[in-house]
Structure formats: structure tokens, C-alpha cells
MDAnalysis code that builds the backbone (N, CA, C; Angstrom):
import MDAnalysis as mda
import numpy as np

u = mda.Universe.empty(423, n_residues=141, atom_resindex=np.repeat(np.arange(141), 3), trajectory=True)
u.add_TopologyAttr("name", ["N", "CA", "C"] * 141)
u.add_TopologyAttr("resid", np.arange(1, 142))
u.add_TopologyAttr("resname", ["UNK", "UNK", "UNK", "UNK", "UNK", "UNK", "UNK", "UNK", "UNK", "UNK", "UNK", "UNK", "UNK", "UNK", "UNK", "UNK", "UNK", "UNK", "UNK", "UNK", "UNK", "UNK", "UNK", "UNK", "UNK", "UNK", "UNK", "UNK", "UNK", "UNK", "UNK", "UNK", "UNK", "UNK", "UNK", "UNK", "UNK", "UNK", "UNK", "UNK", "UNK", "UNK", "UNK", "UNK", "UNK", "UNK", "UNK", "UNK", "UNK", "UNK", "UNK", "UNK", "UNK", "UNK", "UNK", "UNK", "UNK", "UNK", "UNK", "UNK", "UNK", "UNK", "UNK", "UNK", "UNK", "UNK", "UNK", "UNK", "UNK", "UNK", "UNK", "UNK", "UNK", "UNK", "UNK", "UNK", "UNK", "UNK", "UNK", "UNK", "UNK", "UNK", "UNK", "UNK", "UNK", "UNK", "UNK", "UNK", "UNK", "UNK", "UNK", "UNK", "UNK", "UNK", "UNK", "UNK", "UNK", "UNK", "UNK", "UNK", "UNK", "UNK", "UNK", "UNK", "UNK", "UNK", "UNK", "UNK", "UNK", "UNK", "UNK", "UNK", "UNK", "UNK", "UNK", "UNK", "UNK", "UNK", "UNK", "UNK", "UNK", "UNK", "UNK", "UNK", "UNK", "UNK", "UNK", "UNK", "UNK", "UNK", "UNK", "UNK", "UNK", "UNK", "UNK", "UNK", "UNK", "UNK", "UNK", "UNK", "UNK"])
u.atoms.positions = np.array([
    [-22.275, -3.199, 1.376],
    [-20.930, -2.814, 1.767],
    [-19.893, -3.253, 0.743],
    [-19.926, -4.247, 0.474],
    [-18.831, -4.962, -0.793],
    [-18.954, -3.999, -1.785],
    [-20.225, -3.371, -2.724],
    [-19.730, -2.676, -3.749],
    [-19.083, -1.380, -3.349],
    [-18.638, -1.180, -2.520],
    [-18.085, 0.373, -2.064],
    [-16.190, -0.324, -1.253],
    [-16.633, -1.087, -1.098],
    [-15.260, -1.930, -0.385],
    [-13.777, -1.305, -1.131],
    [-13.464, -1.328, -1.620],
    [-12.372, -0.698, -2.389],
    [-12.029, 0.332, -2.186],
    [-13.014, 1.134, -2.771],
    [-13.623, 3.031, -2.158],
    [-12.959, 2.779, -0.285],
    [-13.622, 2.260, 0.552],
    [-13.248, 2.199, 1.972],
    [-12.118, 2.128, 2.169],
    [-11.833, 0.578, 1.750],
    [-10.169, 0.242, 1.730],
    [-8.907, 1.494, 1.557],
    [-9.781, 1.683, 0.273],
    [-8.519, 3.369, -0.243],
    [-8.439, 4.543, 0.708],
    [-9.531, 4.603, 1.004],
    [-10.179, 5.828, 2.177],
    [-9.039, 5.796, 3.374],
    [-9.171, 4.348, 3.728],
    [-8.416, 4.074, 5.466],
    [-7.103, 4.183, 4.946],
    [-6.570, 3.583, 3.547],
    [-4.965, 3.274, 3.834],
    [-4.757, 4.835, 3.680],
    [-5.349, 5.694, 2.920],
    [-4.946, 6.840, 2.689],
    [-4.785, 8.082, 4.023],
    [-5.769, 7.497, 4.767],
    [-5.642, 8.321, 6.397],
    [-4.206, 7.702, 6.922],
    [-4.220, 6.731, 7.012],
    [-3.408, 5.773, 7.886],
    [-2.193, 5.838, 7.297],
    [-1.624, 6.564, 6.213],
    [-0.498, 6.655, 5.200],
    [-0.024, 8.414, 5.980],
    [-1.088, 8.667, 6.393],
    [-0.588, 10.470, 6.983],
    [-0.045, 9.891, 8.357],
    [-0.788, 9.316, 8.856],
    [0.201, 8.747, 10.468],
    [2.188, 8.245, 10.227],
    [2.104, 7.612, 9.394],
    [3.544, 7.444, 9.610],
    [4.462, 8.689, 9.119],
    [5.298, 8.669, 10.098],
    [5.859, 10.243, 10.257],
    [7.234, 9.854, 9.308],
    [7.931, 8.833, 9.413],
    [8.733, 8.249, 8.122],
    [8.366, 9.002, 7.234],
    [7.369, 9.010, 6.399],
    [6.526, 9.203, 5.068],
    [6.569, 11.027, 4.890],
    [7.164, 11.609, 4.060],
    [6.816, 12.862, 3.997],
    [5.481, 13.582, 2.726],
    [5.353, 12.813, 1.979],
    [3.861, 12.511, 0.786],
    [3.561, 11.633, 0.663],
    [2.355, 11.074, 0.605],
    [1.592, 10.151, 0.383],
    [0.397, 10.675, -0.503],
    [-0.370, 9.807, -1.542],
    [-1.215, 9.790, -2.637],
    [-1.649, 8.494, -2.633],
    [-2.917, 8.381, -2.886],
    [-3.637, 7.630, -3.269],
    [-4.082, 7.519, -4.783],
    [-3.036, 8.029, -5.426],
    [-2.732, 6.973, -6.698],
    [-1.457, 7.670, -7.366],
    [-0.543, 6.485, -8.274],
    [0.506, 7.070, -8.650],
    [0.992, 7.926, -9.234],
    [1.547, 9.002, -9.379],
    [2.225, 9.908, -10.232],
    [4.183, 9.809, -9.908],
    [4.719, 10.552, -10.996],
    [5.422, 10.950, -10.454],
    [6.591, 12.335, -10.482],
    [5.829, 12.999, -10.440],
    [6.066, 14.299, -10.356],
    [5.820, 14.893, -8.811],
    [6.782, 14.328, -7.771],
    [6.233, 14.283, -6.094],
    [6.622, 15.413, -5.397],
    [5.785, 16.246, -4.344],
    [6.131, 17.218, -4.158],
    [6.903, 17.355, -2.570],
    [7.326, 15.891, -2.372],
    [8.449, 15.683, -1.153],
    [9.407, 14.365, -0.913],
    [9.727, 14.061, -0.729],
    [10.421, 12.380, 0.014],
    [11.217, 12.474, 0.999],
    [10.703, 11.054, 1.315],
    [10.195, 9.764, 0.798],
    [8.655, 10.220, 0.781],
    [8.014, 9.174, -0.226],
    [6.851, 9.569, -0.820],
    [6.679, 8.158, -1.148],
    [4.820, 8.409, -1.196],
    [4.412, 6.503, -0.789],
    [2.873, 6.867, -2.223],
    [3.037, 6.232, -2.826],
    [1.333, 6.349, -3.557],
    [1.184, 4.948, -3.946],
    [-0.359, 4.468, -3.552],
    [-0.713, 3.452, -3.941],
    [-2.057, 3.167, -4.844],
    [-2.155, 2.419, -5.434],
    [-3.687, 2.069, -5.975],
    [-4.278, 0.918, -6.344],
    [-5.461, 0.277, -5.931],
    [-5.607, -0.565, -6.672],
    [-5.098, -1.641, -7.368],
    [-4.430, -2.859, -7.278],
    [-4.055, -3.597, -8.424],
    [-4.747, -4.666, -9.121],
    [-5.569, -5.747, -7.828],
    [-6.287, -6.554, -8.352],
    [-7.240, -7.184, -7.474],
    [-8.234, -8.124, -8.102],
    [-8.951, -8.358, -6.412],
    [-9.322, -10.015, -7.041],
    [-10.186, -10.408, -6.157],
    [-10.242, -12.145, -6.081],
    [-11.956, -12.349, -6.170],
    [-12.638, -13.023, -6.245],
    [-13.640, -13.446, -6.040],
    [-13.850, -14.902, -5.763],
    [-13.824, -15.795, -4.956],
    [-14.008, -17.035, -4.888],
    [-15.149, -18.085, -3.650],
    [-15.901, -18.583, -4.010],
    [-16.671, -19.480, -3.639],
    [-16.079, -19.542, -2.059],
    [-16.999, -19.202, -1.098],
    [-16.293, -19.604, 0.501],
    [-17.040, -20.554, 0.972],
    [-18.367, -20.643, 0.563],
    [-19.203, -21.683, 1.552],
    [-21.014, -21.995, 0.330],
    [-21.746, -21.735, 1.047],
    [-22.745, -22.177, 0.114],
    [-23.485, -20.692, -0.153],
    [-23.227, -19.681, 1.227],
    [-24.302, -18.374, 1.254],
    [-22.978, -17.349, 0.917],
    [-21.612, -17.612, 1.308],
    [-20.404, -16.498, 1.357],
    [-19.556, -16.547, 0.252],
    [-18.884, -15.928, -0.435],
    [-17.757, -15.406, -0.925],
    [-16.977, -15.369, -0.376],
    [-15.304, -15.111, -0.817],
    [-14.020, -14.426, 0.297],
    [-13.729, -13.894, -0.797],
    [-13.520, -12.466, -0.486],
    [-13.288, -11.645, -1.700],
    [-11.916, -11.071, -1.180],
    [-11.017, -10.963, -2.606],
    [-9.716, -10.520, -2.164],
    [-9.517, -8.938, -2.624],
    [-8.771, -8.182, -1.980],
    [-8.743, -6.758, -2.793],
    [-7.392, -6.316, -2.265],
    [-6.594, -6.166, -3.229],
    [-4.634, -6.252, -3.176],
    [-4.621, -4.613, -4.042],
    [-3.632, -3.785, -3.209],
    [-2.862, -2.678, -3.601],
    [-1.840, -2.317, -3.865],
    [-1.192, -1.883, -4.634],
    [0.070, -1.979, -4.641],
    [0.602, -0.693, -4.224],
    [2.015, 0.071, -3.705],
    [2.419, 1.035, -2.894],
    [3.681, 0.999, -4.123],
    [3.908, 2.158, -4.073],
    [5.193, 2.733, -4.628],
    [5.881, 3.630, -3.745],
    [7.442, 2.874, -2.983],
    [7.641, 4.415, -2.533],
    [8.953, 4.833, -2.592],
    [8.921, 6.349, -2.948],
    [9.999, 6.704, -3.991],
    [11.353, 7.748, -2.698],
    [12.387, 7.411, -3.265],
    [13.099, 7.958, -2.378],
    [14.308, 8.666, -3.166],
    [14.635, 9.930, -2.925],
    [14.983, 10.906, -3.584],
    [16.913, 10.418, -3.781],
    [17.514, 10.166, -4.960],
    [18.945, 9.965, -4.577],
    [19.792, 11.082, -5.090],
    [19.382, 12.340, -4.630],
    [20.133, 13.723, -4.885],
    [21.386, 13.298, -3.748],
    [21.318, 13.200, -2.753],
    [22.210, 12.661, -2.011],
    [22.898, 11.435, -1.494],
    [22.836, 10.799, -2.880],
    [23.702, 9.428, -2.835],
    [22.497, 8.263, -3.075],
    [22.940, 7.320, -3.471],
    [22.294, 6.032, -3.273],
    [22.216, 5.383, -2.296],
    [23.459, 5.861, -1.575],
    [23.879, 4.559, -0.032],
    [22.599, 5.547, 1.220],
    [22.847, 6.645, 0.879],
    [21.400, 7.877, 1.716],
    [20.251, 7.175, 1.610],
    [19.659, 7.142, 0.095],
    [18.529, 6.698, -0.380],
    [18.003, 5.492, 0.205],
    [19.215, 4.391, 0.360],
    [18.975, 3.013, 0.722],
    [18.597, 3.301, 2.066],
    [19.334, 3.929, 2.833],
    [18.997, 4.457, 4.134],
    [17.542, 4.031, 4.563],
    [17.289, 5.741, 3.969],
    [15.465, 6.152, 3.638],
    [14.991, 5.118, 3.203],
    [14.966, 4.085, 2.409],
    [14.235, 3.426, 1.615],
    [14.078, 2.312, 2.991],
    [14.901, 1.515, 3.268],
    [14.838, 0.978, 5.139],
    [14.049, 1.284, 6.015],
    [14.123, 2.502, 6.416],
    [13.223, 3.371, 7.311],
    [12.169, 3.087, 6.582],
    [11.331, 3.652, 5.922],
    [10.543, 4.074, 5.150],
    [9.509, 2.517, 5.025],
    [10.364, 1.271, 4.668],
    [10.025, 0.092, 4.106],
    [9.406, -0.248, 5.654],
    [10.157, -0.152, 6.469],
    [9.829, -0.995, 8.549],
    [8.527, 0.083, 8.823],
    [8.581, 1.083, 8.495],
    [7.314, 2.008, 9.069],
    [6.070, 1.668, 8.252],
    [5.984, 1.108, 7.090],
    [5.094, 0.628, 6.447],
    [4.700, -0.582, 6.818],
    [5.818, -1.700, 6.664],
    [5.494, -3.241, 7.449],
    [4.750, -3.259, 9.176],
    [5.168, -2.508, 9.884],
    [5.107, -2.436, 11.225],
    [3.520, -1.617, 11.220],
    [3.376, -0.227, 10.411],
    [2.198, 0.107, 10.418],
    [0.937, -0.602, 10.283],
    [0.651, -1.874, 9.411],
    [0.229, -2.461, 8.578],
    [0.090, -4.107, 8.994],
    [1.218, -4.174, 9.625],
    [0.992, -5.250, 10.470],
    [0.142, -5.419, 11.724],
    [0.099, -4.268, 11.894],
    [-0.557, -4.069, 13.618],
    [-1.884, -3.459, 13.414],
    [-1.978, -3.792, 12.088],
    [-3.934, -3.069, 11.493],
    [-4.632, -4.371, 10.509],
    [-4.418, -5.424, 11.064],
    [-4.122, -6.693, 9.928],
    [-5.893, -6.720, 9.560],
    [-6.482, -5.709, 10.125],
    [-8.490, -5.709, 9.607],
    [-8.634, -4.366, 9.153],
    [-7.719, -3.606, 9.154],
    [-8.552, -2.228, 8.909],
    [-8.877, -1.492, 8.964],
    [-8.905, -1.932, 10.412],
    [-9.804, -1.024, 11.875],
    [-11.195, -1.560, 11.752],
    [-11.350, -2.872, 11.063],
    [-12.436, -3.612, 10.649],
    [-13.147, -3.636, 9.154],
    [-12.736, -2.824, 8.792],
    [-13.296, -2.926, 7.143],
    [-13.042, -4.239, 6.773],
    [-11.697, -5.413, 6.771],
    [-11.831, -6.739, 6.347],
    [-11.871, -7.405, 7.244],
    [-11.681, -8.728, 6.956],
    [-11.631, -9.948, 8.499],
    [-10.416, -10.258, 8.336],
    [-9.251, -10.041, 7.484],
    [-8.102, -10.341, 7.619],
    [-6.938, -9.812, 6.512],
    [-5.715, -9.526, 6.693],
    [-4.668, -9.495, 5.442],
    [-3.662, -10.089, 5.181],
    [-3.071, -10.249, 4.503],
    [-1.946, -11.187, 4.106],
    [-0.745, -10.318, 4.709],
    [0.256, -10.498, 5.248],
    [1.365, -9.107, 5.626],
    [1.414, -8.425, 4.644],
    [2.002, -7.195, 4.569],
    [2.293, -6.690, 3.156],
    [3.763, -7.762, 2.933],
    [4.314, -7.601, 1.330],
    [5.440, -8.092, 0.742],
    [5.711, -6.659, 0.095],
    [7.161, -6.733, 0.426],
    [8.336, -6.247, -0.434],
    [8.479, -6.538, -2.098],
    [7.514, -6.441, -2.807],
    [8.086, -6.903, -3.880],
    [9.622, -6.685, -4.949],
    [10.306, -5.518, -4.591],
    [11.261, -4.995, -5.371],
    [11.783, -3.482, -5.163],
    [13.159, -3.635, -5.421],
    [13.475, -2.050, -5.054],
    [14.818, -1.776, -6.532],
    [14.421, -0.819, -7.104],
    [14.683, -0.529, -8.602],
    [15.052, 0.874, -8.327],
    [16.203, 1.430, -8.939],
    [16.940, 2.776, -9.379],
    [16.012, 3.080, -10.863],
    [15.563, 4.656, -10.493],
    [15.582, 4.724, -12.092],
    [14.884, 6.548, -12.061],
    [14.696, 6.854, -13.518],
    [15.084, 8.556, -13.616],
    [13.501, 9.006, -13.883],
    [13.116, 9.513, -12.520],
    [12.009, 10.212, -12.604],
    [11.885, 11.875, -13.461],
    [10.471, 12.750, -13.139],
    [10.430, 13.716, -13.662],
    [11.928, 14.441, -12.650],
    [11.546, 14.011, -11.658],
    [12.384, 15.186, -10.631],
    [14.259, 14.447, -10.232],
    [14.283, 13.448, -11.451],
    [15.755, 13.438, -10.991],
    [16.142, 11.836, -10.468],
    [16.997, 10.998, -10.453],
    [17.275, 10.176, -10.164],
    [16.395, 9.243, -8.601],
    [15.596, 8.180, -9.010],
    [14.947, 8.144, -7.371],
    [14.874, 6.649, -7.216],
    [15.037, 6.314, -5.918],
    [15.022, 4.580, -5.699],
    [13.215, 4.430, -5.599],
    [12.918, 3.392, -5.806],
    [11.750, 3.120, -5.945],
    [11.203, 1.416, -5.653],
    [10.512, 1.657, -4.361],
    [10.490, 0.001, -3.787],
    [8.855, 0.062, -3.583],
    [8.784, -1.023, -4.664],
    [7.131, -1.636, -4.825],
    [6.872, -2.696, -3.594],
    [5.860, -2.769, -3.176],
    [4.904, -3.317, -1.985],
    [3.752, -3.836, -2.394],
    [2.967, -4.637, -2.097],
    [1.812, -5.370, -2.399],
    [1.070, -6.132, -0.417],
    [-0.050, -5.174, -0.971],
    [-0.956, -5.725, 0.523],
    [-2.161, -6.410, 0.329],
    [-2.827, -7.170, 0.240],
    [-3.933, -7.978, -0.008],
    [-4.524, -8.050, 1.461],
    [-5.897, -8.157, 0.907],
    [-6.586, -8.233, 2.302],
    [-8.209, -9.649, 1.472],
    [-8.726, -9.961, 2.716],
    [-9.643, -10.803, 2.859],
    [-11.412, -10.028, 3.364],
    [-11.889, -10.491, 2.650],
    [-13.166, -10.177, 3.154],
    [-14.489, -11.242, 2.937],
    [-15.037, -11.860, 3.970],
    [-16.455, -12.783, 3.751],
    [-17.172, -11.576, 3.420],
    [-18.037, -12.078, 1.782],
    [-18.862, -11.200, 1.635],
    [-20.433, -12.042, 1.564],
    [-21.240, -12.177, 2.457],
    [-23.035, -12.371, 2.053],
    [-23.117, -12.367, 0.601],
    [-23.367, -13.400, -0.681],
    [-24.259, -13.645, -1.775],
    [-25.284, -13.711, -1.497],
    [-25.745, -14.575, -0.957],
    [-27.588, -15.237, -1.060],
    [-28.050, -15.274, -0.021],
    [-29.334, -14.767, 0.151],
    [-30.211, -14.607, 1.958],
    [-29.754, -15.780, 2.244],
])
């Protein structure tokens, strides 16, 4: 199960990214050339490996989310959306803290930053997220 873990991980957030009705695109990895907003793509950033016991591991596997919010209609709009958008992600995510069981646990997501700046399609706010999750993985019979 661990060498596919990632693959899974991506699988669920990417279903579970169509449920929030906030969200009008979602991708499972970044571009940005988006064909709606608010718009959420995440991928991959880094993962952990560390010693848990004598037979286990706790393996870490962290994603990062980009989500972009269109400021054709103002910045103070955008900030709006970007609010909404930010609570439907925390709240989603909080209340799935395994997975639906794929890990044994996650860290909340964090807010890392919310940055103005000039995409393909035009001026867009853009607020990075970081979710880490936990998993005991079996090494040795």
C-alpha cells in the first residue's frame, strides 16, 4: 500500500475537491491557464520518512493547493472569494482528518500565503495551502 500512497492520496483529494461547491475548477496539478474561478490545483510537495518503532515507519506525505481567484472585478471581490473559498477548504478537510482512511491522521491544513499577481488570463489573487498527513507504514515482518 505505501508505494502507491501518494497515487491514493491524490486520487481522494481530487474527488473530494469536486464536492465543495465554493470551488468552480479543481486540478490535480498546477497550471495556470484556468478554465473557471475560483479554482484550486494541487500537487505533491514533499514527504517524510522517519523511524516510528522497531517494525513501523510514520511516513509523512504534504501537498500543496493553489487557489486562484479571478480580480476582473476588483480586489476587495476577489478577497471576498478568496474567504469563501479558503473556510470551504479548511472545514472540508478538517472533518476528513484520515481520508476516509487512507492515513491514520493529518496535520489541519495551513494557510500559507495570499499574493496578487498577473496570470495567463489576467490579474488573479492566489492563496497557497499546505496539508500533510501521517501514515504507520509496516518495514519488517
Amino acid at each position: 500500500m505505501s508505494a502507491t500512497l501518494f497515487t491514493s492520496i491524490r486520487n481522494y483529494i481530487t474527488t473530494k475537491l469536486t464536492t465543495i461547491t465554493a470551488i468552480q475548477y479543481s486540478d490535480n496539478c498546477h497550471h495556470y491557464k484556468l478554465p473557471g474561478y475560483p479554482a484550486v490545483t494541487f500537487e505533491p510537495s514533499s514527504g517524510t520518512n522517519e523511524v516510528f518503532n522497531t517494525k513501523d515507519n510514520l511516513r509523512g506525505y504534504a501537498f500543496d493547493f493553489y487557489v486562484q481567484c479571478e480580480m476582473t472585478n476588483g480586489r476587495d471581490n476577489a478577497v471576498k472569494v478568496m474567504c469563501i473559498v479558503l473556510d470551504a477548504l479548511l472545514d472540508s478537510f478538517d472533518s476528513d482528518y484520515t481520508l476516509g482512511g487512507l492515513v491514520d491522521y493529518s496535520i489541519p491544513m495551513q494557510v500559507e500565503s495570499v499574493v496578487a499577481y498577473e496570470n495567463g488570463d489576467g490579474p488573479v489573487l492566489v492563496g497557497k495551502l499546505t496539508k500533510k498527513k501521517k501514515k504507520e507504514i509496516n518495514v519488517l515482518p
